[in-house]
C-alpha positions in Angstrom: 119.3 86.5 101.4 120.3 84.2 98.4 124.1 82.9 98.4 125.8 81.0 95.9 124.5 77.9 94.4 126.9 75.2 95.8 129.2 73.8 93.5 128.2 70.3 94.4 125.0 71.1 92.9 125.7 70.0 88.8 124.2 70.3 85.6 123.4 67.0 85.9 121.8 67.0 89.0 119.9 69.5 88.3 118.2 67.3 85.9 117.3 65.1 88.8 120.0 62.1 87.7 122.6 62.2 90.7 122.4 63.3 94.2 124.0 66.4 95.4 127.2 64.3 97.3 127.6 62.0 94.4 131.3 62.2 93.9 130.8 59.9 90.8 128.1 59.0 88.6 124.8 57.0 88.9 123.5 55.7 92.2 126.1 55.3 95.2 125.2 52.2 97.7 127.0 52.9 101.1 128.9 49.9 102.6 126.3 49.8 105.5 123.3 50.5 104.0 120.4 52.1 106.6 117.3 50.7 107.9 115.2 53.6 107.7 115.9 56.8 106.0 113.9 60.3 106.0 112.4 61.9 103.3 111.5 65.3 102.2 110.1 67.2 99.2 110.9 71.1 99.1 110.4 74.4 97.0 111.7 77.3 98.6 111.1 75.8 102.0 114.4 78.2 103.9 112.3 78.5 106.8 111.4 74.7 107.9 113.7 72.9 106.4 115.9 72.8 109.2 113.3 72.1 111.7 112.3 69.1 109.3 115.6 67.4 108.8 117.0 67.9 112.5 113.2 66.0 113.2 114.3 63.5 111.2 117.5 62.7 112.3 116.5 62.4 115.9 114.6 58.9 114.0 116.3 57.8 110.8 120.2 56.9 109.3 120.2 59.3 106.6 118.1 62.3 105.2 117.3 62.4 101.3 116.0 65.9 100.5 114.2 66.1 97.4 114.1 69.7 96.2 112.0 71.1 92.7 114.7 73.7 91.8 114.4 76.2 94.9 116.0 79.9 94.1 116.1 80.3 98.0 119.0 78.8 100.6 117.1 75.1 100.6 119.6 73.3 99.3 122.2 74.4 101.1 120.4 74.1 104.4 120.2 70.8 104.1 123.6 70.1 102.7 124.7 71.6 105.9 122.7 69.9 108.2 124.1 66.4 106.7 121.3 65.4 104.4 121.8 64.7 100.9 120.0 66.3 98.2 118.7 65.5 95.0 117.3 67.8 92.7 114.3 67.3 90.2 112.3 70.1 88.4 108.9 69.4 89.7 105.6 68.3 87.5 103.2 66.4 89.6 103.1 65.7 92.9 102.8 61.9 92.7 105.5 61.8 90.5 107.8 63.8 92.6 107.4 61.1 95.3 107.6 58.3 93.1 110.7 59.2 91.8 111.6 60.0 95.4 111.1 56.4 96.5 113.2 54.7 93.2 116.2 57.3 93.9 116.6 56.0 97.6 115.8 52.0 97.1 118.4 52.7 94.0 120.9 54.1 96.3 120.4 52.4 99.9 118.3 49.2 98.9 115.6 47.6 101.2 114.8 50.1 103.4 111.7 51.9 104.7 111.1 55.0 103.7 109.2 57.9 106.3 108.3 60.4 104.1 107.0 63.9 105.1 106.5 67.5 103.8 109.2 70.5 104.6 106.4 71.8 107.0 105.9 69.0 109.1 108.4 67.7 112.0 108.2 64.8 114.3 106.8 65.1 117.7 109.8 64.0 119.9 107.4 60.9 121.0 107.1 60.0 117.9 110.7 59.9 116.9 111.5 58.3 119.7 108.8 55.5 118.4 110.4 55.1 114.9 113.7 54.6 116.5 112.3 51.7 118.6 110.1 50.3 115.4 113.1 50.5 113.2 114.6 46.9 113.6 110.9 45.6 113.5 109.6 47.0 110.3 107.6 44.9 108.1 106.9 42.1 110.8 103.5 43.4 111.8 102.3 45.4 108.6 103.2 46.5 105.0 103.0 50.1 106.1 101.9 52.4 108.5 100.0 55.2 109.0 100.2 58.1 111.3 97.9 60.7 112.7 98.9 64.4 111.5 98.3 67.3 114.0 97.3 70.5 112.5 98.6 74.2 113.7 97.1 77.2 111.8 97.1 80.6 112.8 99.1 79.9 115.9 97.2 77.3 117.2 96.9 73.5 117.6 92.9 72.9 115.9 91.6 70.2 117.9 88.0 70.6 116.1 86.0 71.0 113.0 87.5 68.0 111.6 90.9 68.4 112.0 92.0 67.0 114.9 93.1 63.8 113.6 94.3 62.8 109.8 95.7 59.9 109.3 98.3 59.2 106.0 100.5 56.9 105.1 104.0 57.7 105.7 106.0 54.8 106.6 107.1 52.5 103.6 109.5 50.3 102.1 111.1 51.9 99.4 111.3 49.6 96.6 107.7 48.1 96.4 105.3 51.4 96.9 103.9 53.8 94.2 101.8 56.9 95.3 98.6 57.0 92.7 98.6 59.2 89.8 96.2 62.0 91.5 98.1 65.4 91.2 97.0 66.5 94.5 96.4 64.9 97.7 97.6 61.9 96.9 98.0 58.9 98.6 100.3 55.9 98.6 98.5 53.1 96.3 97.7 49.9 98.8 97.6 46.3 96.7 95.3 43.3 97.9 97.0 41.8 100.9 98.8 44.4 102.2 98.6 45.1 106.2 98.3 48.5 107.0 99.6 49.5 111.0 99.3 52.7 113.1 102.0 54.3 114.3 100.7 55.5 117.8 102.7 59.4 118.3 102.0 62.3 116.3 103.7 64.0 113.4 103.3 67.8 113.4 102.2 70.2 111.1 102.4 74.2 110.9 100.2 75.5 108.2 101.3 79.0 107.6 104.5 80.8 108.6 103.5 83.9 105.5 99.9 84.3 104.5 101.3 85.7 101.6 103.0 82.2 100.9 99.9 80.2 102.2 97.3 82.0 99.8 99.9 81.3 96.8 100.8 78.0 97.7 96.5 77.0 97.8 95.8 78.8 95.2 97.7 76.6 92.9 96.7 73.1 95.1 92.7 74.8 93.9 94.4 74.5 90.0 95.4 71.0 90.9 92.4 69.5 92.8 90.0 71.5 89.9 92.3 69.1 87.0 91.4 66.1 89.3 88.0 67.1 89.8 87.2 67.6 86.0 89.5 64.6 85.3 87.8 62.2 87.8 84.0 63.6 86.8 85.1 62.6 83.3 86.3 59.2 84.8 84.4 58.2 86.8 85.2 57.8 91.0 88.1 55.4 91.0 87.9 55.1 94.9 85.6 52.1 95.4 84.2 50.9 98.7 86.8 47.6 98.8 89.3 50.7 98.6 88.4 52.4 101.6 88.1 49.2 103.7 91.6 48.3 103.1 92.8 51.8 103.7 91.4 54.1 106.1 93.6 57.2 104.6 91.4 56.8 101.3 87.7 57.6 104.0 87.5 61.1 102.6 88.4 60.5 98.8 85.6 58.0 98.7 83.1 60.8 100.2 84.3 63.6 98.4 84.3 61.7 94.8 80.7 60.0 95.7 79.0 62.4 97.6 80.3 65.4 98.0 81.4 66.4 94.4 77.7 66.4 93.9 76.4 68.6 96.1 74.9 71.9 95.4 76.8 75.3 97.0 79.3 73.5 98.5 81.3 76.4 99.5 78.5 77.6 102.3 78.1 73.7 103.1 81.9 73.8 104.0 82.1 76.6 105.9 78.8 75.3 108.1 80.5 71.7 108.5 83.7 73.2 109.7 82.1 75.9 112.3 79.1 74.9 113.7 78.6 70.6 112.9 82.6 70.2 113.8 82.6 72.4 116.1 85.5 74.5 114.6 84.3 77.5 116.5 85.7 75.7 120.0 89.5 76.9 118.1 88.0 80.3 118.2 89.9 82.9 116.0 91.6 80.3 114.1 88.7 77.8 113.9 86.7 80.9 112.3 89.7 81.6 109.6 89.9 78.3 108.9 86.6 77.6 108.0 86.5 80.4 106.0 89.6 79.5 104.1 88.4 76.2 103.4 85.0 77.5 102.3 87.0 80.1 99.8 89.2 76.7 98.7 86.0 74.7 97.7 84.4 77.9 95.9 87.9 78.6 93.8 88.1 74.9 92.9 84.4 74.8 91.8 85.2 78.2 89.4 88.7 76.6 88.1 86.8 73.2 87.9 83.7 74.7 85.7 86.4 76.5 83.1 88.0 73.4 82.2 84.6 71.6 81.9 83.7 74.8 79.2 87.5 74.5 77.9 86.7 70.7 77.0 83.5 71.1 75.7 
């Protein structure tokens, strides 16, 4: 049930320009500024957000909660768990983030940044990792990546290619940009920079409402079908030199230089999932998920082919 709006929560910020404690204007730098600080993107996310924040603050010294203008109890969630939240109507995923990453080095300064999504949570190991790692950041790398485990359908999937994904989600602030990709993007790595693992897991649930889940990758098809069409325009713009700097960019390399290519790619899917992966070991949900990813690959190629026609 929606409640009130919270009267913290101002015109201005809902134009993304001040964060939802801001007793004054502009950004606020607090007299002790943190080392590491949590961050997460919502849109009507009432149902994890607590689990994601209370993650976080088992790990970081201060929450920023970056919402796109939910209608649900979000917000106010969060405000009430301690975090602060700033508010930005949402166009592209990349941008989201990057404006994520200036409104916390504006406000806190040099700090590193773990960012995550509303449906992800740290694995207590994990937390307990980024506390020890905190005073130590930067000595040893110029970010880090950690390795994402994957629940659908009730269950952890340990096969068809999902048992491990690394991102990068541990960054400092001020000096990284994600790439301009509107969907799965990643964080862009200059010449130089170390890359470390982080050796504990960060969890993810995939779907608390099917309902929810079909919308939500229905409209991730719509954005990966603009980056598809956009990129085959292009050209690939992951390069080899890429993916040896940066292990997170494996599969964007692949699926620009080889895979794009391929003919019925949705059937190709479902067989690499299944049977090569050995998805069917997760049983009923190893089996729904390579479905699903098959029926991902065919809507993508449909929405990908209209815009194609539309530009013609």
């Amino acid at each position: 049930m929606n409640r009130t709006r919270n009267p913290r929560t101002s015109e201005a910020q809902s134009q993304g320009r001040v964060p939802a404690s801001a007793s004054g204007s502009g950004p606020q730098v607090p007299p002790q500024a943190p080392a590491l600080v949590g961050c997460v993107l919502t849109k009507n996310e009432e149902r994890n957000i607590r689990r994601a924040v209370t993650s976080l603050q088992l790990a970081t010294d201060a929450v920023v909660v970056v919402d796109s203008e939910s209608t649900d109890d979000t917000r106010e969630i969060a405000e009430d768990l301690g975090a602060e939240v700033l508010v930005r109507p949402f166009d592209t995923y990349p941008a989201q983030r990057n404006w994520a990453l200036r409104q916390i080095a504006e406000r806190y300064g040099d700090v590193w940044v773990f960012s995550m999504d509303a449906d992800e949570w740290l694995s207590e190991a994990l937390a307990a990792e980024l506390r020890t790692k905190a005073p130590t950041l930067g000595r040893d790398a110029d970010h880090y990546i950690v390795k994402l485990r994957r629940r659908f359908d009730g269950r952890i999937l340990r096969h068809g290619g999902f048992g491990v994904t690394w991102l990068t989600r541990l960054m400092p602030a001020a000096s990284s940009t994600y790439e301009g990709r509107e969907v799965n993007e990643h964080v862009s790595v200059p010449d130089g920079w170390r890359v470390g693992a982080l050796d504990h897991w960060l969890e993810h649930s995939d779907v608390d409402s099917w309902d929810d889940y079909i919308t939500k990758h229905n409209r991730y098809s719509t954005l990966e079908a603009q980056a598809r069409a956009s990129s085959d325009a292009e050209g690939a713009n992951v390069t080899l030199n890429d993916v040896r700097r940066n292990r997170t960019l494996r599969r964007r390399w692949l699926r620009e230089r080889i895979w794009n290519r391929l003919p019925a790619r949705p059937a190709i899917r479902f067989i690499q999932i299944y049977f090569v992966c050995a998805g069917f070991l997760d049983g009923r949900a190893g089996f729904r998920r390579a479905l699903f990813e098959a029926w991902q690959e065919m809507t993508t190629d449909l929405k990908t082919s209209e815009l194609k026609r539309r530009e013609r």
